[in-house]
N, C-alpha and C positions, 0 to 999 in steps of 0.2 A: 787268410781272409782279409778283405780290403776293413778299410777303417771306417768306410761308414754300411758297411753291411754286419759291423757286430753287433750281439744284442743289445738293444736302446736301453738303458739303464731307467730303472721307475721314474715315470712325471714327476715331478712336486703337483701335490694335490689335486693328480689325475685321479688316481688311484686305477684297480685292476680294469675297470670298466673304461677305462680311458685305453688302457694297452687292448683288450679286447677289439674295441672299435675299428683300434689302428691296423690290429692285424687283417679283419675283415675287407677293411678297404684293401689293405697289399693281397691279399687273394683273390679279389676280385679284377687286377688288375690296374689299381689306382695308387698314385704314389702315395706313400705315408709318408709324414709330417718331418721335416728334416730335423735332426736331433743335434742335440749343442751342449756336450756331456764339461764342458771349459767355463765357458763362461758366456756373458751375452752379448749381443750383435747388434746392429740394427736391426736384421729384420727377425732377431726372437721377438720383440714386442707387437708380432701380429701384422700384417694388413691396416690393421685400424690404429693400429696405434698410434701416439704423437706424442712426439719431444724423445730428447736423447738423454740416454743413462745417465745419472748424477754419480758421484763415486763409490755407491752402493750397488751399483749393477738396478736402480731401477729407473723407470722413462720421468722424465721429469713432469711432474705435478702428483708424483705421489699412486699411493695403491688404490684411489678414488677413479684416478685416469686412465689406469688399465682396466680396473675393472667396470667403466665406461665403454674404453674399446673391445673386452669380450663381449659385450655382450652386444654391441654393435656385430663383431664377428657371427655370432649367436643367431641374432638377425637375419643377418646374410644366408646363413645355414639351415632355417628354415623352408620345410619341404623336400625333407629327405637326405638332405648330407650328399648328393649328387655334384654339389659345385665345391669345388675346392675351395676350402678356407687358406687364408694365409698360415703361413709355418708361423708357432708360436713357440717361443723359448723351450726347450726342451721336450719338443714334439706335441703329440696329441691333436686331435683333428679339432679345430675350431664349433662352438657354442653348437649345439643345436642340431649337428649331424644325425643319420639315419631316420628314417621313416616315420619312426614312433615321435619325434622332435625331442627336446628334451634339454640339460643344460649341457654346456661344452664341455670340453675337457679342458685343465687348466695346463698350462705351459710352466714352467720353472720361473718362469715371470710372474705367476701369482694371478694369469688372467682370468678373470669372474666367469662363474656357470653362463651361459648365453638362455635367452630369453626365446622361448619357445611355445606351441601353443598346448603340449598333449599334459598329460599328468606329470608331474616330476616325477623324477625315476626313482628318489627315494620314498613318497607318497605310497601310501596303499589305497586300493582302489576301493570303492564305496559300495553301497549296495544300490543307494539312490544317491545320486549325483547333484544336489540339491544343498547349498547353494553351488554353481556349477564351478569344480574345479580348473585353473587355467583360462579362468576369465577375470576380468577386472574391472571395477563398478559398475553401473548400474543391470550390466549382462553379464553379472553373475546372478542375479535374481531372476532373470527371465528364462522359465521353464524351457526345457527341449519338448518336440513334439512328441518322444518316445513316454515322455513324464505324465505329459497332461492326458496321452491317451493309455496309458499304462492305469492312470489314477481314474478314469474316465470307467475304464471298462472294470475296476477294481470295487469302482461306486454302484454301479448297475451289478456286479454280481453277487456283491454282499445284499442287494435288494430284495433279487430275487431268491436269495438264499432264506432272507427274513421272512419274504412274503411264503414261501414254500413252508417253514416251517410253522407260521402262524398257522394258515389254509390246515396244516395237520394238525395242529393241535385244538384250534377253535372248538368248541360243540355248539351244536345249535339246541339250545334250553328248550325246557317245556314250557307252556304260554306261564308269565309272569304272573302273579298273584296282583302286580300290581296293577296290572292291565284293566283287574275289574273293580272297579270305582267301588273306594269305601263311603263311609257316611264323614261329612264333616260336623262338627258337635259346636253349633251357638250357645252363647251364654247371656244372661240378664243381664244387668249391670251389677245384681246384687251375690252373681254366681252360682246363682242356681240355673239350670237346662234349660232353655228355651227351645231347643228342636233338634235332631239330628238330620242331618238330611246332606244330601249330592251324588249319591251313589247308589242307595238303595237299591236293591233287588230292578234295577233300570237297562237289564240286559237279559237278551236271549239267544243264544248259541242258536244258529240255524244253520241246516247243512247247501250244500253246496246249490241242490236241485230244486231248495225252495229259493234260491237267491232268482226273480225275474234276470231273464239275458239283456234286457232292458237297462237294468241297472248295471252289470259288467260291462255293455258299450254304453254308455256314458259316462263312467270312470275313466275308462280306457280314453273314448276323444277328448277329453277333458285334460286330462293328467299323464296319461301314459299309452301312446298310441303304437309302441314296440311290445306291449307287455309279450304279447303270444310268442313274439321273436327271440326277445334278450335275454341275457345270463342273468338278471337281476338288477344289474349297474348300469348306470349311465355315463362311459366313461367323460364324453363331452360335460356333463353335469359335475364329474368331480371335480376337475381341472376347470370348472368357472367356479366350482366352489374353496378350491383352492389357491386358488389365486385373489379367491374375496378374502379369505383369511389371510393370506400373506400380505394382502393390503391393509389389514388392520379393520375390517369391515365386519358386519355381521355376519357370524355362521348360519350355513344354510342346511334343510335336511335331505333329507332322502330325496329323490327326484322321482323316483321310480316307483310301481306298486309294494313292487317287493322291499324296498328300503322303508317305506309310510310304512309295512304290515311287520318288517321289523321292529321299527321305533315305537312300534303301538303296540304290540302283542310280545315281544319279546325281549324288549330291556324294560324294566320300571324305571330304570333313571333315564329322566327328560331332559337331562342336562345337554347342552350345546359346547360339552369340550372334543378337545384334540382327540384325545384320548377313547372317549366315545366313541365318537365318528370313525375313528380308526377298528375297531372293535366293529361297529355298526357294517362298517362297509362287508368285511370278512366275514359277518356272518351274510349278508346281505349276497353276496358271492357263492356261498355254500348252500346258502336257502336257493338261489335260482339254479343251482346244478343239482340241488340232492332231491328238492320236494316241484309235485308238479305243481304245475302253472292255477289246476284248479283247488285246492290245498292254499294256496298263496292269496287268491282271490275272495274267496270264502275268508279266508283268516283276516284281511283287509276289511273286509267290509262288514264284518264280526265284531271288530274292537275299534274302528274306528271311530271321531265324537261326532255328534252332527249338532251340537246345541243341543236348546233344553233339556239337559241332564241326559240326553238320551245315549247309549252305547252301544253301536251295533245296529246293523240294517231294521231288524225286527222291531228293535225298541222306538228309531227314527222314524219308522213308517207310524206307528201308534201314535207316537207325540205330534207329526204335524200333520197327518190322513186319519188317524186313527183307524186306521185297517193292518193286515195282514203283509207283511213284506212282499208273499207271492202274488198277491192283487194289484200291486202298482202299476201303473201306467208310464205309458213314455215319455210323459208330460212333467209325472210326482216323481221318476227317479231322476230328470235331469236337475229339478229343483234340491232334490237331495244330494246330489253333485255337487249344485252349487255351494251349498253350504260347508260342505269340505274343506271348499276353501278358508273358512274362516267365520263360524255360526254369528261373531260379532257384528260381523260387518255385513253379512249376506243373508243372515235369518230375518223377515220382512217385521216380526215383530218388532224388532229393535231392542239395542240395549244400549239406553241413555245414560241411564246410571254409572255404568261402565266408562263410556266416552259420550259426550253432547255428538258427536260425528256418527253417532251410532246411533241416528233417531231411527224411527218407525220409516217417514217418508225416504232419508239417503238411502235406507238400506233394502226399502223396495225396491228403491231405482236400482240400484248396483246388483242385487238380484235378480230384477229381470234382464235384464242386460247380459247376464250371463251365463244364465237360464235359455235365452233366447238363442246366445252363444252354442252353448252345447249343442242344440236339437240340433243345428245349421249345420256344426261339426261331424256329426253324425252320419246326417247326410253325405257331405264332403267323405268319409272314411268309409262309405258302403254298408253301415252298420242300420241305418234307416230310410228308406224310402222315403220320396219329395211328396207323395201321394201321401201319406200316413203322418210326417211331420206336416203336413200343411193343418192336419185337424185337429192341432195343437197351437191355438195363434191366444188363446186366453191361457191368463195366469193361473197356474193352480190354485184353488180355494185352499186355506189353512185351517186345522185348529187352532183353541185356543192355547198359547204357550204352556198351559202348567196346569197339572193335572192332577197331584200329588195334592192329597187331602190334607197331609200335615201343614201344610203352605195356604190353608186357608186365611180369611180372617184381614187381620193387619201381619203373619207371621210372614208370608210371601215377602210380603213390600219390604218387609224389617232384614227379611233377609237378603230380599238384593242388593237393600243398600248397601248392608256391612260387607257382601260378597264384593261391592266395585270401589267401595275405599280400600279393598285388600289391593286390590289389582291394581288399584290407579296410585297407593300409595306406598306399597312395600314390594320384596325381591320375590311376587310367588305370581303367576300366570296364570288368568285363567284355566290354561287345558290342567294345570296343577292342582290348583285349587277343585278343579272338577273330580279330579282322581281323587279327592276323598285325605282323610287322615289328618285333618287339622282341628285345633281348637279355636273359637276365634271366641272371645270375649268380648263385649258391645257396652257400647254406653247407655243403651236402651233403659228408661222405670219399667217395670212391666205395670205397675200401678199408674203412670201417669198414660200408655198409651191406651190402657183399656179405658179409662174414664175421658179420653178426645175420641174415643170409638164410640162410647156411651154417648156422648153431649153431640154428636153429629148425627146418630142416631135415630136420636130424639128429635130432633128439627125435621130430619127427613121422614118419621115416622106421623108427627102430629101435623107438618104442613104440605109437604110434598106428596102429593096422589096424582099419579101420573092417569089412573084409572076414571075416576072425576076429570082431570083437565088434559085429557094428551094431547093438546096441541100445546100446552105451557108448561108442566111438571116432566114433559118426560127428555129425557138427557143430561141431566141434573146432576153435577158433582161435584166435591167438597174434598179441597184439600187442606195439609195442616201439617204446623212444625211448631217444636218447642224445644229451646236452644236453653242454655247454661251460658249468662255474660262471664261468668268465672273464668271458663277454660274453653266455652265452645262447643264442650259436649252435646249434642242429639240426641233429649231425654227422650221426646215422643214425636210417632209422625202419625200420619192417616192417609193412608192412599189411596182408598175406595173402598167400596162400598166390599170384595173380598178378593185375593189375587189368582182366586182360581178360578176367577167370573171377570174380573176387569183389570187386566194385567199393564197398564198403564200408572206406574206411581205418580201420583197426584202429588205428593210432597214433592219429589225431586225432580217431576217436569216444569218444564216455559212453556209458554202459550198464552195465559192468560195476563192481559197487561192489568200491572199493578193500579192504575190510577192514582187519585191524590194521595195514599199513604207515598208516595214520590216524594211529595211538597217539604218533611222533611230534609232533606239531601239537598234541597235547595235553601234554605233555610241555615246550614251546616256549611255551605260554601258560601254563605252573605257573611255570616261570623266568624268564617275562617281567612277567606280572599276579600271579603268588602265588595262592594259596589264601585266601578269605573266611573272618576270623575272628570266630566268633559271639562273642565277648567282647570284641571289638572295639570302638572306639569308633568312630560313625557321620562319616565327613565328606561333605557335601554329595553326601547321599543313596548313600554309595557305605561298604559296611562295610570296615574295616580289614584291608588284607592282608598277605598274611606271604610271600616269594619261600622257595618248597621248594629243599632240597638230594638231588640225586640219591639220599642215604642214608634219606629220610623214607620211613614207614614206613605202610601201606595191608595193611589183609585180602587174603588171599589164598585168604579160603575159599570152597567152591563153592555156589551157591544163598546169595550171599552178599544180603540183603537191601538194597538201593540209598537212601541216604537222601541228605534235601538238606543243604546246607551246613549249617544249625544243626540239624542231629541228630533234623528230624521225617523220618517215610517219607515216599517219594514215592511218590505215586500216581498212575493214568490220571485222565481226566476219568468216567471209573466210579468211582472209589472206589480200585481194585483195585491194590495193590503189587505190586514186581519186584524177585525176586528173580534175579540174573545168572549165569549158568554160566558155568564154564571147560571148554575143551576136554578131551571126556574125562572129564569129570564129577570133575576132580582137584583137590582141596584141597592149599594149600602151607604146609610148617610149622606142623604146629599141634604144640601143643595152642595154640597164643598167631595163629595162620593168619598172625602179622605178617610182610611182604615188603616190601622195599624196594624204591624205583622203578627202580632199575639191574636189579635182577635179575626183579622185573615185566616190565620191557623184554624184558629177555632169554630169560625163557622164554612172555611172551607173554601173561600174566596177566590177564585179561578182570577180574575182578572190582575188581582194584585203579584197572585204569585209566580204570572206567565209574566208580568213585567219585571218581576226583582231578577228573574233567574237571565232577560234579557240584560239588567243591568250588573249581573255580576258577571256573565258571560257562559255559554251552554257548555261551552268548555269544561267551565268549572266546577258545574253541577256536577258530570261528569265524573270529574276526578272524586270529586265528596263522593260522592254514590259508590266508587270503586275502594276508596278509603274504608268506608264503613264494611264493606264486604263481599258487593255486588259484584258480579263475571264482566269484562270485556269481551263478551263471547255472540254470539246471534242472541242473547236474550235481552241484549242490549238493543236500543229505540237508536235511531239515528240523532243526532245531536245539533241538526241543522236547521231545525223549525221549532219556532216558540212554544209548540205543542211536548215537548220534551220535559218540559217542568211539570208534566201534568200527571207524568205516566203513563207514555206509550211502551214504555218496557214490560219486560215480560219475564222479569225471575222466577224463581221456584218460590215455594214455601218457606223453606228450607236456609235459603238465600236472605230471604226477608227479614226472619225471623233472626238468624245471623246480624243482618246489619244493624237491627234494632238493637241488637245485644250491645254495639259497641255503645250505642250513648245510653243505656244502661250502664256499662263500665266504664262511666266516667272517660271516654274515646279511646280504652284499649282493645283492639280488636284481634279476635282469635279465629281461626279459622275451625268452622263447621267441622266435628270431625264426628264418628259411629262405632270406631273399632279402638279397645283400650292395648291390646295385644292379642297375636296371634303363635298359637305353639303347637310344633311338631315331633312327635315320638319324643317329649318329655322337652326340648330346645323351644326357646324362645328365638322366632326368628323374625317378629315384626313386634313394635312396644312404640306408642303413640309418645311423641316428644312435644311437650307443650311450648309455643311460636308465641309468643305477645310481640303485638309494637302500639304503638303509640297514635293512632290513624290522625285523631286529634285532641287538642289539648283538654286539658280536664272542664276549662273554660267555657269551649265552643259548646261540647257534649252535652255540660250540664245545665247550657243556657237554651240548646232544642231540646233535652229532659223536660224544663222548667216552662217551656210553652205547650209542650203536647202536654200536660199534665192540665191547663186549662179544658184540652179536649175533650177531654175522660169530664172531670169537673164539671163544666159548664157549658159546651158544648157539642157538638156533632156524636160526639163516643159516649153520652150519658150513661147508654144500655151495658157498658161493659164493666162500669163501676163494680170494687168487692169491700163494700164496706168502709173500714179506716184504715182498709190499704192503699197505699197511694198508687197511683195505676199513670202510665200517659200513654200515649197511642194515639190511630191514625185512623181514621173511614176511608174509604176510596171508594168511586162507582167508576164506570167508564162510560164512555161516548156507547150510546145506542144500545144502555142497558145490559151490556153483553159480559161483564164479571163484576165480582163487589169483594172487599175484604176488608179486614179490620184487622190492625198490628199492631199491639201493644206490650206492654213489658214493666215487671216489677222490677226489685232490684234483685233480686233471684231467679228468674226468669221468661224469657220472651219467647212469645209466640206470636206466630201468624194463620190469620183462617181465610181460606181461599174460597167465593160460589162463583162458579157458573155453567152455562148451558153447551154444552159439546158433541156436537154430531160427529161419532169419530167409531163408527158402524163400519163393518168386514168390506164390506161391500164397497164403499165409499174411498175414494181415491183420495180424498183431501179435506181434513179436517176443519170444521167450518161452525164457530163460534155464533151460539144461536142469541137471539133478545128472552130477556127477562120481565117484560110486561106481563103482568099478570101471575107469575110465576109463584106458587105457594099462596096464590089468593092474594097476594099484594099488587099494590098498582104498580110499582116498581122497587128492585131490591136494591138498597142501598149496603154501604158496608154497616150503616148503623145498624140493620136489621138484624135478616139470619147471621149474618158471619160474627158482627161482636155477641148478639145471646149466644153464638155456642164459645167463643171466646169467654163471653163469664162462665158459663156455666161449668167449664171445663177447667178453668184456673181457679175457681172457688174451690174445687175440687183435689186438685194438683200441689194448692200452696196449703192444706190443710192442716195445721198441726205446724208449721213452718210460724219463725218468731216476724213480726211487722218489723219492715225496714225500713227507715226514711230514704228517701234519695238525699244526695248531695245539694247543699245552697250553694246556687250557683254566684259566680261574682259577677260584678258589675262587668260590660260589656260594650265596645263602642258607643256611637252616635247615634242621636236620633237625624236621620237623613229626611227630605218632603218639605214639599212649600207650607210653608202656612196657606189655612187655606181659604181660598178668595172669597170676596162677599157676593152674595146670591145675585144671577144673573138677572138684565133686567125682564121686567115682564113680556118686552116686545121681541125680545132678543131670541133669535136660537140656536141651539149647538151647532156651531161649522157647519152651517149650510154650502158653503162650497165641497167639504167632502160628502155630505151626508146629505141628499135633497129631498131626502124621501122620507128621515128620522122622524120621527114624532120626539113634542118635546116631552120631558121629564113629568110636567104635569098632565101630561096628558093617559097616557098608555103606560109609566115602570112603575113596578111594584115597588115601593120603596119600604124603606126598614126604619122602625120609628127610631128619632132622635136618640130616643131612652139606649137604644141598643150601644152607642157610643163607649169608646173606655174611656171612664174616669179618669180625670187628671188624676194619680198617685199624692200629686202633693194636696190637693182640696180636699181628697177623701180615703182615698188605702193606702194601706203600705204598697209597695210596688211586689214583693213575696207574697203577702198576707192573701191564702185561698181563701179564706174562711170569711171573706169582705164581701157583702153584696149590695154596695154601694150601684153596682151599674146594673140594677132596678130589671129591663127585659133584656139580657145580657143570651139568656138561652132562649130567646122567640128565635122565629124561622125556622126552615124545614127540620124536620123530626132527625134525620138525619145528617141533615146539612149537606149530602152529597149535592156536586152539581152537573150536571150534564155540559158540560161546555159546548162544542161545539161550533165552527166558522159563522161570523157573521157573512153569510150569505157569499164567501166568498169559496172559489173552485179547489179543489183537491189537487195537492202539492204534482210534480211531475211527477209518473211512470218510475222513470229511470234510480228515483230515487226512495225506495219504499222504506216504510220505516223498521227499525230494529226488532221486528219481534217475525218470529218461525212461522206468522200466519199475514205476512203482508200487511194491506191497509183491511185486515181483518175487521176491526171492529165498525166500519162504515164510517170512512173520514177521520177516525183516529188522530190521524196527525196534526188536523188542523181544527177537529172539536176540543180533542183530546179528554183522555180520562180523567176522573173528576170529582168530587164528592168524597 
């Protein structure tokens, strides 16, 4: 046998799989790797290799450089080992040969495994390939498509494995206990019962055949127009509702009938998680395959709420038709449709209490709207005829919201309140709160609300006879609040005459504007911001102010002409100036008309105090008035006309009574609150957290304490006096007789009492705020009349037993701001005959107010404190009440486009430019 056909003696660091290799190629007919059993050559280092042996037998640059050039060979041999590699020292087919690729074999030379793209051969293979083997940075991370759809179809099958096994195991429960509304249980403040009520016996199961078809097509066009077709689900509705959640946005429910008669009748928990939902849907899935369509619909419309306490078709058809479910019409089931959607907002009564956006008037409008909606729908779906919807164009007539005897009285009123401080202030929902099972504990006296029912009563009992005068006593209402300056608390309210006859809360609605109890608030931002001095110097765009002292000195005279801070008129966006009345058409002090703010206060002085509030800025009033407690809300007056100092706002009782509280407390003010906690199945899950701040300094507070306390004292408020209690407060009347009140406040607590006249009849599209001429036999109602007698009579009552508190001495306080005032004009001379050509002078036509009335200089004769001084002689002459009608001197009604802040427009006839007063 020749010398190079003997057998090839083992690689170095081929090993067997190297000889393997070599023989496949020689059988396949391809030469095998020439062998060099001696020693090395030049070409044992490979094809690639470079540099010549050093006296070691290896290529020169060492075992770094071969094993360089195998795998460069390695390279080469990528793609199957088809191209001959160069002979490498002692045989072996170069890097990377056969199919699979892989590393070379090494030659007696030491040359390195070759670089290949498959698994290494000594590698074992994976199950999942992941990070991918025989790849190198960044695409080893990048999945194959075998991976992602491997994982893909691995994801959807465990899905439907899940879904399959939930769908089996789910049961569809019997209707929920909780479905049917328990009682929720109020408490006094003293913790004894005041009512159970929310639930009561407010439901009646009816079967399927007493359900009008009438009312099934208008749920259906309304809400669910596939009902008769679908499996239950809306699958387009999950998948936008799923995608709201995965945006982090609010959960949505049921879309469908069958998902609403789920969530109503078959889970009691109302909760909006994952979890739920996920539950909800699978039964929701099983209810539309297992139970039929009529079963589903009945069950719907069974437990569903419709407002007023009501649960279920039968009960909703009584509370707002007061008939029979099967008698309704196609007119009363679309309107009960509507309400479906949301009894806050779309029940026509309204609920204020709840949200100001939820008055009576928005939520007729959004009611009819789609109410009107519906019928149209209907049509459109073949469900009603154009002939039979057309004899449907009026609203349906309603009952009265509340029916339930226990919620007579004041307990109604007492209890919506606490029911929309829950909602408006803690984690629990109306439709929750309606389901029943709460305790809620109130701030309520029962003794102080019964004796403001008593003392209102009485007024309406001994002066109001609608039967004697109905064209003047009748629409007659009287609201009322009695706050705690302590913390806030809402001892008592009065919201009519009883809530299951006038379901309107008088405490906690606007409508009627406040008038001069306002003057305050202005009064509070002269002591707070000061008055803008035109000779002032400017800092950073704001003119230089000057803080008034109770004794500064303001016109007092009538058709006084209103100018702005630096001494131009002020005009409309016509051109046209205003000049302001006082009640009564009565000029004070002249020949000089100068009055100072204490005694402005005190008899009520329109002119002086539409000019301070011009000279502090309406802005600022503003802020005061919000400081003390008042809403930025629609019950707020626009701020753009002089008439805003006067009281063209329009807060609650409630409101009022509040803000008087703060300068009661010395300028800490708390917010209004009714509920001290509310607990469920034994958990406290809402607890009233008492908020102080500081509205204003103890300063400001106790220097408008220190002048409304003349009111009460000596004038306009004499009637609401309690003795050697010290009492301050406010009268108010408004422009055109049309409300009146009186707000006053000890140092234990403030109240506000609200009259006036209110056309606000079923019938009647828009409430419409009547005159009080004549009304209870008087010529006109001031706040000094009815509202402060039931104001005494009601706090004589309330603070009975209670120890006398002084108020705070207030401290001294800015400047006295006002000209001296000039000497008497002459006899031939008269007032600005260039603006006024028509005036008549002073001595001719004003009622003037004698000298005597003036305030005493403090230093010639009283202490500046000192009540007990009656140095200023006719101090309390003028009107009885001191209200004043203000009123434009003879000038036009602000524009259209800009009406003023209150829920009844220029309601009270020129309000804004007579403005309220007195």
């Amino acid at each position: 046998m020749s010398e190079h056909r003997r057998k090839p003696p083992q690689p170095q660091g081929g090993g067997r799989a190297a000889a393997r290799r070599g023989a496949q190629g020689a059988s396949s007919g391809r030469r095998a790797a020439p062998r060099d059993a001696t020693g090395p050559s030049a070409s044992s280092y490979g094809a690639h290799g470079s540099g010549a042996p050093d006296e070691e037998g290896r290529p020169y640059g060492g075992r770094a450089e071969a094993r360089r050039a195998a795998q460069r060979s390695g390279s080469a041999g990528t793609g199957g080992g088809r191209r001959r590699a160069a002979d490498a020292a002692g045989g072996g087919r170069a890097g990377g040969g056969g199919r699979r690729g892989g590393g070379g074999a090494r030659g007696p030379g030491g040359a390195g495994r070759g670089r290949g793209r498959g698994p290494e051969p000594s590698g074992k293979k994976r199950f999942i390939d992941y990070p991918r083997a025989g790849r190198r940075g960044a695409r080893r991370w990048i999945p194959s498509w075998r991976l992602v759809s491997g994982l893909f179809l691995s994801f959807v099958g465990s899905l439907m494995a899940v879904a399959g096994i939930a769908y089996a195991l789910v049961e569809v429960p019997d209707v929920n206990k909780a479905a049917e509304a328990q009682n929720n249980v109020y408490y006094w403040a003293d913790g004894k019962q005041m009512v159970a009520t929310g639930g009561e016996r407010n439901r009646q199961i009816i079967d399927y055949d007493d359900i009008p078809k009438e009312m099934r097509f208008a749920v259906m066009s309304a809400e669910n127009k596939t009902f008769e077709s679908d499996k239950g689900v809306d699958p387009m509705g999950i998948a936008r509702a799923v995608v709201n959640m995965a945006k982090g946005g609010q959960t949505q429910g049921g879309s469908t009938i069958t998902q609403q008669y789920v969530k109503n009748a078959r889970l009691g928990d109302q909760s909006q998680t994952f979890s739920r939902k996920f539950k909800e849907l699978f039964i929701s899935i099983k209810v539309g395959r297992t139970e039929p369509k009529e079963k589903v619909m009945a069950g719907y419309l069974n437990t569903a709420y419709y407002g007023r306490g009501a649960y279920g078709i039968q009960a909703a058809a009584r509370a707002y038709f007061d008939k029979e479910a099967r008698k309704l019409n196609p007119s009363e089931c679309a309107l009960l449709a509507t309400v479906l959607k949301g009894a806050t907002y779309y029940d026509p009564a309204g609920y204020p209490e709840i949200d100001p956006a939820a008055n009576k008037e928005d939520n007729t409008a959004r009611a009819r709207k789609r109410w009107r909606w519906i019928l149209d729908e209907e049509v459109k779906d073949g469900r009603l005829t154009a002939a039979e919807r057309n004899k449907y164009q009026d609203f349906p007539k309603l009952q009265n919201p509340r029916s339930n005897t226990q919620l007579g009285g004041q307990t109604g009123y007492l209890v919506d309140l606490a029911k929309a401080y829950v909602i408006r202030n803690g984690k629990i929902t109306a439709e929750q709160l309606q389901r029943g099972g709460y305790e809620i504990h109130t701030t309520f006296d029962r003794t102080k609300v019964k004796e403001l029912e008593k003392a209102v009563n009485k007024v309406r009992k001994d002066k109001i006879k609608p039967k004697l005068r109905p064209d003047k006593d009748t629409h007659v209402q009287f609201g009322g609040a009695s706050v705690d300056p302590e913390d806030g608390a809402i001892k008592a309210i009065y919201g009519g005459v009883d809530a299951t006859k006038h379901f309107t809360n008088n405490a906690d609605q606007t409508g009627a504007q406040v008038g001069s109890t306002y003057k305050p608030f202005v009064l509070a931002a002269a002591f707070k911001y000061g008055v803008r001095d035109p000779e002032g110097a400017e800092t950073q765009s704001e003119i230089e102010r000057k803080i008034v002292n109770p004794k500064s000195l303001y016109s007092g005279k009538n058709e006084l002409k209103i100018k702005n801070y630096d001494g131009s008129v002020w005009t409309d966006r016509e051109g046209k100036q205003w000049n302001q009345k006082n009640d009564g058409d009565q000029s004070y002090n002249p020949p000089s008309y100068q009055i100072d703010l204490r005694e402005a206060m005190r008899e009520s002085v329109n002119s002086a105090y539409v000019q301070l509030g011009m000279d502090v800025g309406l802005n600022k009033v503003k802020e005061a008035a919000i400081d003390a407690g008042l809403k930025d809300d629609s019950s707020m007056a626009s701020a753009n006309y002089p008439s805003f100092s006067l009281g063209t706002s329009s807060p609650s009782a409630i409101r009022m009574a509040g803000a008087y509280s703060t300068f009661a407390a010395s300028g800490k003010q708390n917010e209004p609150y009714s509920v001290t906690k509310v607990e469920h199945k034994g958990d406290t899950v809402y607890r009233h957290e008492k908020e102080t701040r500081q509205a204003f300094t103890s300063k400001v507070a106790d220097n408008v304490t220190d002048v409304l306390r003349t009111v009460v004292e000596k004038g306009t408020g004499t009637s609401a006096q309690l003795g050697n209690r010290p009492v301050a407060g406010k009268t108010g009347t408004t422009d055109g007789n049309k409300s009146a009140w009186f707000v006053g406040y000890t140092p234990q607590l403030s109240t506000a009492v609200s009259m006036y006249r209110l056309d606000d009849d079923e019938a009647n599209k828009k409430r419409e705020f009547l005159e009080m001429f004549g009304t209870g036999g008087e010529e006109k109602i001031h706040g000094a009349s009815f509202p402060a007698q039931i104001w005494q009579d009601y706090m004589a009552k309330a603070l009975k037993g209670e120890p006398v508190e002084p108020f705070p001495v207030p401290e001294a306080i800015g400047e006295v701001v006002g000209e001296t005032p000039p000497p008497p004009p002459s006899p031939t001379a008269t007032e600005e005959p260039e603006d006024e050509p028509s005036s008549p002078t002073p001595t001719e036509t004003e009622t003037t107010k004698p000298p005597a009335t003036q305030s005493p200089d403090p230093e010639e004769s009283c202490s500046q404190w000192d009540w007990e001084c009656n140095d200023n002689g006719g101090a309390n002459g003028g009107s009885e009440d001191g209200g004043a009608d203000g009123g434009p001197g003879g000038e036009s009604p602000p524009p259209t486009d800009d009406p003023p802040g209150t829920n009844n427009g220029n309601q009270n006839g020129g309000a804004i430019f007579g403005g309220p007063t007195g």
